[in-house]
C-alpha positions in Angstrom: 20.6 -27.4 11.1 17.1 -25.9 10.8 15.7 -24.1 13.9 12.3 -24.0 15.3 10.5 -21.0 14.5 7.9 -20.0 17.0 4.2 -20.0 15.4 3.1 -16.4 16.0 6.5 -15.1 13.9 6.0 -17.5 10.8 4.5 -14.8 9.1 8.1 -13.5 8.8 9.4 -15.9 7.0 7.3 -15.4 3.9 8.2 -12.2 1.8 4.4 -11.0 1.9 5.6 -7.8 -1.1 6.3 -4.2 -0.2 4.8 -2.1 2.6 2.2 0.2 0.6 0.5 3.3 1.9 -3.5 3.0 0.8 -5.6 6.0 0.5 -9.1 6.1 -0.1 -12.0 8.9 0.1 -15.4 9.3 0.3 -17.1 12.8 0.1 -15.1 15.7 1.0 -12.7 13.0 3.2 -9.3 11.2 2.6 -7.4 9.0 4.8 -3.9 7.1 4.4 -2.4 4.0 6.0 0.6 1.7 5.8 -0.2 -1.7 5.0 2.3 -4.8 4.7 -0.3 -7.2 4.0 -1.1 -7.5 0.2 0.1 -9.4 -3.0 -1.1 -9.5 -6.6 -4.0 -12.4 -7.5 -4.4 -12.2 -11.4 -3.2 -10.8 -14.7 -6.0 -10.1 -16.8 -7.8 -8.1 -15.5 -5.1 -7.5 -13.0 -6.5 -8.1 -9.1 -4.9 -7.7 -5.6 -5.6 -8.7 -2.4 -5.0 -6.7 0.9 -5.7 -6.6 4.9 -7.3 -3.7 5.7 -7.9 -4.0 9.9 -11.8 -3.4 10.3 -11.3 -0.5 12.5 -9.9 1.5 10.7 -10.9 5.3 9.5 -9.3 4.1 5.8 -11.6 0.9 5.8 -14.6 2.8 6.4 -13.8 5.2 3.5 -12.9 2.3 1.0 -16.4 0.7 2.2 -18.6 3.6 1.7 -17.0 4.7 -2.1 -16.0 1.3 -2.9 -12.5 1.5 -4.2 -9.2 2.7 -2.5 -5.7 3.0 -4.0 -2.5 1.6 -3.5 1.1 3.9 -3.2 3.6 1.5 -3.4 6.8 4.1 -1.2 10.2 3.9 -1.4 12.9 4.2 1.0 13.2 8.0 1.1 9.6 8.2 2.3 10.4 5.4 5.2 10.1 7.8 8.0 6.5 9.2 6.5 5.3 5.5 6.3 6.1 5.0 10.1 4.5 8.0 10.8 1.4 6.9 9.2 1.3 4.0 10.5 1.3 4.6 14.2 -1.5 7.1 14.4 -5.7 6.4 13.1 -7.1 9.1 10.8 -9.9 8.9 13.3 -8.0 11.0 15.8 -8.0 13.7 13.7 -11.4 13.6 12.8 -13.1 17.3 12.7 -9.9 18.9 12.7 -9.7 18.3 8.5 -11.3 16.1 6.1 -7.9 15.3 4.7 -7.1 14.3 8.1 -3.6 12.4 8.1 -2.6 13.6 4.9 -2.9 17.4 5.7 -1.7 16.5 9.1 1.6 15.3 8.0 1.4 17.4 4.9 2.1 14.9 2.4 1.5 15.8 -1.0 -0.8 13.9 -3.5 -2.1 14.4 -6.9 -5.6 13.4 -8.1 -5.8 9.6 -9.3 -7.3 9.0 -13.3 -10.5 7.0 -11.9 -11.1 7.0 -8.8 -11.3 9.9 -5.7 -8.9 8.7 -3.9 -5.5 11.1 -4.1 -2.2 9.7 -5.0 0.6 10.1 -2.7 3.9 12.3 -4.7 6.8 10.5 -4.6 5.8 7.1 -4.6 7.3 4.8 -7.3 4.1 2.9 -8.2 0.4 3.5 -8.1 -2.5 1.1 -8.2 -6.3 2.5 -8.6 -9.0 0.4 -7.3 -12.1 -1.2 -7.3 -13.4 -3.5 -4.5 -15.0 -6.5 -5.2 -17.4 -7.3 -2.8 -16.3 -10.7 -0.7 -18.4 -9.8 2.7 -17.3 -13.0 3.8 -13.7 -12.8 3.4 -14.0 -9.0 4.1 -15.7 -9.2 7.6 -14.4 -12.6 8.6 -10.6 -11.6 7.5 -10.3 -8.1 6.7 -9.3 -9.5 3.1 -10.3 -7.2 0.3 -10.1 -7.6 -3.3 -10.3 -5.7 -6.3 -9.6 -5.0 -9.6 -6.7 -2.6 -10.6 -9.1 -0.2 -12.8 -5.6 2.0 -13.8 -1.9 1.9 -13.0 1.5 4.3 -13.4 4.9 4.2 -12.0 8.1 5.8 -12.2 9.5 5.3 -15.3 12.8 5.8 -14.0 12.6 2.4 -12.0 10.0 0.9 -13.8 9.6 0.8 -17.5 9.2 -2.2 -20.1 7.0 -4.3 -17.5 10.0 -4.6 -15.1 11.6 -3.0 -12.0 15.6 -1.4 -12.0 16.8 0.4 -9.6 20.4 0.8 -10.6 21.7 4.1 -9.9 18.5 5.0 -8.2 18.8 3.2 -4.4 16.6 5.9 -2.4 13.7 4.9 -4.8 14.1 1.2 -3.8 10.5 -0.4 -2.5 10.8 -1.0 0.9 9.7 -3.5 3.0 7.9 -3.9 6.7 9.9 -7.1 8.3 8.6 -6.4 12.1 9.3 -4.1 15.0 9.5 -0.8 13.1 12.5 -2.6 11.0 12.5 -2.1 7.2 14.8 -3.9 4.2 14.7 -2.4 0.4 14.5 -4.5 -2.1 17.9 -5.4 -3.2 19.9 -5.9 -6.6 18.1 -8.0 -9.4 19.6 -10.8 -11.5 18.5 -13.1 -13.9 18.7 -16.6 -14.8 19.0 -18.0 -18.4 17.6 -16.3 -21.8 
């Protein structure tokens, strides 16, 4: 028998796609911040959408240069994703322009198209450019944008499809509530 689920935890219900760590950058300053809120919206071009909070330091960044990028983490960086998560890049304002990134020392490389850095060790990366929705973006902290350039891991990802055999600490993760976290688990496939 089906049970009632109480209206403010329905959200759970719905596998809303991995936790993702989004960087952005504008002048000499970075910023990164978990985010659990996004999905894919289109092929070609391929566009996402994501909730970026209106108060925060990464917003501003993504706002003011106009595109941001998505690290999509797996489960050996789980413990760098909470860490991320539970502190604003605005407290460490004026103590480094990399700011959460230099505070946590987290490595990144340089992205193809955009400023943004990429954060090492991730399995997927998604470069961005915002297009402008004020509506949606001030109303719902919804952003959208176009992926401008993509890479991953070609040891879990290659011919267009994830596989994580043999490679479980790489596994996307994914933010269920509470500070609690499930990887993705083993794939199947139905029919030819």
């Amino acid at each position: 028998m089906p049970k009632i689920i109480d209206f403010s935890k329905t959200y759970r219900l719905l596998n809303h796609g991995p936790t993702v760590l989004v960087t952005s950058a504008h002048g000499e300053h970075r910023n990164i911040m978990a985010a659990a809120w996004n999905m894919p919206l289109d092929f070609d071009p391929p566009k996402v959408a994501i909730v970026i909070d209106k108060n925060t330091y990464t917003r501003e960044l993504m706002e003011a240069s106009g595109t941001f990028a998505i690290n999509v983490p797996c489960r050996v960086q789980a413990e760098m994703v909470v860490r991320v998560g539970n502190c604003s890049g605005r407290e460490l304002l004026g103590k480094s322009p990399d700011n959460k990134l230099a505070a946590f020392d987290i490595p990144t490389f340089p992205a193809s198209r955009i400023s943004a850095p990429l954060v090492a060790g991730c399995v997927a990366w998604l470069e961005c450019r915002i297009i402008p929705e004020p509506h949606i973006q001030n109303t719902y902290d919804l952003f959208l944008a176009e992926v401008i350039a993509a890479q991953a891991d070609e040891r879990v990802f290659s011919d267009g499809r994830w596989h994580f055999e043999g490679h479980d600490e790489l596994r996307t993760i994914h933010h269920v509530a509470g500070g609690a976290f499930m990887s993705i688990g083993d794939a199947f496939k139905i029919g030819a």
